[in-house]
N, C-alpha and C positions, 0 to 999 in steps of 0.2 A: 504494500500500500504506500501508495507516493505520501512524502512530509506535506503536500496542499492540503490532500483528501483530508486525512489527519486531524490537520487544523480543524479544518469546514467541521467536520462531524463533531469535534471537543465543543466548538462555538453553539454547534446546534443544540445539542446535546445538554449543555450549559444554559441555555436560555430556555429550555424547556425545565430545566428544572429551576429557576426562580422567578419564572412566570409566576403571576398572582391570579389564585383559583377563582368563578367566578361562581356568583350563586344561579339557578336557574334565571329566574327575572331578567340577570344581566347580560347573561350569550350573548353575545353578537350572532351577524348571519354567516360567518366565512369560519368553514372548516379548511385544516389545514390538516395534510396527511406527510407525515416525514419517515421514511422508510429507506429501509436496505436491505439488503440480498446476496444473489450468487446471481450473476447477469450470466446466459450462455452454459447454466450448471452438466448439461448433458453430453456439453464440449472439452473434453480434457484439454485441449493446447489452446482453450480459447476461454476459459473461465475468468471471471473476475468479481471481486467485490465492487457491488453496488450501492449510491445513494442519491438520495432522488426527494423530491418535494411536489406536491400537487395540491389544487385550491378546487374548494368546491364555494361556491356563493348559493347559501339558501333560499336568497332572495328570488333563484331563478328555476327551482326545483317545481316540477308541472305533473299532476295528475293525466295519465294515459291509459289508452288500454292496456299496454305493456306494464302498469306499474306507473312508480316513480322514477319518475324521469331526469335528470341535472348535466348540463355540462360543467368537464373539467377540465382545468388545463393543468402541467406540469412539466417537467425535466427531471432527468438521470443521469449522474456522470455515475462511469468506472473509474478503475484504478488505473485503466489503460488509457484515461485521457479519451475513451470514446463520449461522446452524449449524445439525448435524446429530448428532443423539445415538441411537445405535444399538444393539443388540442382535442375535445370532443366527446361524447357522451355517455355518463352509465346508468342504470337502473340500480333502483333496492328495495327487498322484498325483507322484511322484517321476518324471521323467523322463529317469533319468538325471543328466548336468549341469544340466538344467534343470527348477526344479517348476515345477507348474502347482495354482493354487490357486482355483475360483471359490467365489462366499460366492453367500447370500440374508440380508440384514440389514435385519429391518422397523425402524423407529425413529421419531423427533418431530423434526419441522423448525421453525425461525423465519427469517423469511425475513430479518430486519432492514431494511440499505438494498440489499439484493438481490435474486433473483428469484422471484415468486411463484409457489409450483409448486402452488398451488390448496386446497394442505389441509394440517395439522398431520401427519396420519400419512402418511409416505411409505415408499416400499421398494426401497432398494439392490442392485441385484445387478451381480455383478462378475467378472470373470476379470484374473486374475492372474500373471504370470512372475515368478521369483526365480531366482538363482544363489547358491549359499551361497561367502564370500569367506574365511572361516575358523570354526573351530568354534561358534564364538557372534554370527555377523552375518551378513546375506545383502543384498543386493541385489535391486531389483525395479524393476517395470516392471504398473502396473495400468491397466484400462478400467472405465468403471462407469457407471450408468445409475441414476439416480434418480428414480420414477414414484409417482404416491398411485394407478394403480390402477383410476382415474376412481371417488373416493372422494369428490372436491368434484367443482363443475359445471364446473373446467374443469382439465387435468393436461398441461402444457405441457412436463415431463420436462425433467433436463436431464443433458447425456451430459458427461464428466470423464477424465481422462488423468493420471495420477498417478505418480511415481518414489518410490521405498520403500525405506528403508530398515530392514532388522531389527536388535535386537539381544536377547541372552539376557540375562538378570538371575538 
């Protein structure tokens, strides 16, 4: 893991924990999800640790027939200096103790000293588990799949396993 990454994460990591709790009443609308992973885990010569931040705005969450409906945006850098900057929409079906969340998020890759997954436009899709731990944080547990599509001549995909963290703002 590069000394940047490092940083970034102690910073994140630190500001999550002296954030001040807020009571119901006072939520804000914007969830923020900070997480990390294994980017490409199924890839031996191409694995790397992952970290990544994504906003949801609840201001903008719509009842459908699919469910609940929200766009989100976010970005994922590796350890390899790759990233992923995204856009676009997930549903959430309450299950009880446990939601379930999957996205479709098209977005723009750089591969940096990472893996070439064949094209600039790639497309995220994912499913997701959370557990809410009190009124403004939850816990999670994601899978994800990042493909162009067969956009370039060759789309080598690469499959990712991620632990999530939420919190309300």
């Amino acid at each position: 893991m590069t000394k940047k990454l490092k940083i970034t994460i102690y910073f994140i990591f630190s500001f999550l924990l002296i954030s001040p709790s807020t009571s119901d009443e006072n939520l804000n609308d914007n969830e923020i999800n900070f997480y990390s992973g294994m980017f490409d885990f199924s890839d031996d010569g191409q694995r790397a640790l992952l970290f990544g931040l994504q906003h949801q705005n609840e201001n903008l969450i719509r009842e459908s027939a699919l469910g609940e409906i929200s766009p989100v945006t976010g970005f994922f850098l590796t350890e390899n200096q790759a990233a992923y900057l995204y856009t676009g929409i997930q549903a959430h079906y309450n299950l009880g103790d446990l939601d379930f969340t999957p996205s479709f998020t098209p977005g723009l890759y750089h591969e940096g000293d990472g893996k070439d997954l064949g094209h600039v436009i790639e497309f995220k899709t994912e499913v997701q588990f959370s557990i809410n731990t009190s009124a403004d944080t939850k816990l999670g547990f994601s899978y994800n799949h990042v493909s162009n599509a067969s956009l370039g001549s060759k789309n080598p995909g690469a499959n990712s396993y991620i632990f999530n963290f939420f919190k309300k703002f």
